[in-house]
N, C-alpha and C positions, 0 to 999 in steps of 0.2 A: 293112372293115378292123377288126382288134381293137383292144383300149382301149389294149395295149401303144405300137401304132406313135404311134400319134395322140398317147401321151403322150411318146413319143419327138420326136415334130418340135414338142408345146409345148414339151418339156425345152429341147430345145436352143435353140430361141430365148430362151426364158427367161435363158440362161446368156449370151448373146450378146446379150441386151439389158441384163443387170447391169455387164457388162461395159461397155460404151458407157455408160450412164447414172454410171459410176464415170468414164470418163475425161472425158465432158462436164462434169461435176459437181467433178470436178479441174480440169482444163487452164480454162476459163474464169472460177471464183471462188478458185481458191489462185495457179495458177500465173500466171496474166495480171497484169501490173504495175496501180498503180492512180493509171495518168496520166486527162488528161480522156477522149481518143479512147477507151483502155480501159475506160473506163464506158458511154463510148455504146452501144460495140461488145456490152458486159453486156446492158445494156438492153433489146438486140435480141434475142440469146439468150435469154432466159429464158423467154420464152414458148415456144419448143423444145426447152429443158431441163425445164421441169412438165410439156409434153405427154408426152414421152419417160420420163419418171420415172412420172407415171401410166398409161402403155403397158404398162411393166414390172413395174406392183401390177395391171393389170387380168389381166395376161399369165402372173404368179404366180398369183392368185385362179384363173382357170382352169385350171392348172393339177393344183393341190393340191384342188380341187372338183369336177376334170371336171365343168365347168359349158362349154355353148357359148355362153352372152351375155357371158363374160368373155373367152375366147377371139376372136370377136367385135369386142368390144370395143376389147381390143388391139391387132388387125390393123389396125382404122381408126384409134386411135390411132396406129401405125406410120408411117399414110399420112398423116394430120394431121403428124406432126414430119419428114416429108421436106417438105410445103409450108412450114414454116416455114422450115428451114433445109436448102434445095434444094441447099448445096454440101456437105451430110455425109450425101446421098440414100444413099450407098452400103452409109452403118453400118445403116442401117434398114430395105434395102429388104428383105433376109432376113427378120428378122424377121417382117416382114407378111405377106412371102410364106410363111410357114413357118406363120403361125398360119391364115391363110385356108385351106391345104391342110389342116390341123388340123381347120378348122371345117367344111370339105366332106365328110372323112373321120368325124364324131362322129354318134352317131345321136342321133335324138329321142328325147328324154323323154316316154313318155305318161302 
């Protein structure tokens, strides 16, 4: 497969991970009231929200580098922030799947 497709299916995840990492990154630190239960519920996010935001820089870094350890990277990144937060599996499972077919399709650097 050429460099084109490959950077076509990192593109679009990229784009589709900015996206998510902008509504997680809203909807739980602006938009959420800041009762007690609200902070707990923080708490627990956030460890999904760093993983998911470093997803999306290892997932750009690949991108812009056609590098495969950052591509990589990302994909298991991807699969790290659906364990964390296993009820929003849906926003991330593209992505990963989008970067792993990325990373199957890249050739080696020798």
């Amino acid at each position: 497969m050429n460099k084109g497709k490959v950077s076509l299916l990192a593109l679009i995840a990229l784009i589709l991970g900015v996206i998510y990492a902008a509504y997680v990154n809203y909807y739980f630190f602006v938009a959420t009231p800041t009762e007690q239960d609200a902070a707990e519920a923080i708490s627990e996010i956030i460890a999904g929200a760093v993983v998911t935001c470093t997803a999306v820089l290892m997932n750009a870094l690949g991108f812009f580098m056609y590098h495969r350890g950052f591509i990589l990277t990302g994909a298991i990144l991807y699969i790290v922030a659906i364990a964390l937060m296993p009820i929003y599996f849906m926003f991330t499972l593209l992505q990963g799947t989008l970067l792993f077919i990325a990373f199957a399709k890249m050739k080696k650097k020798e």
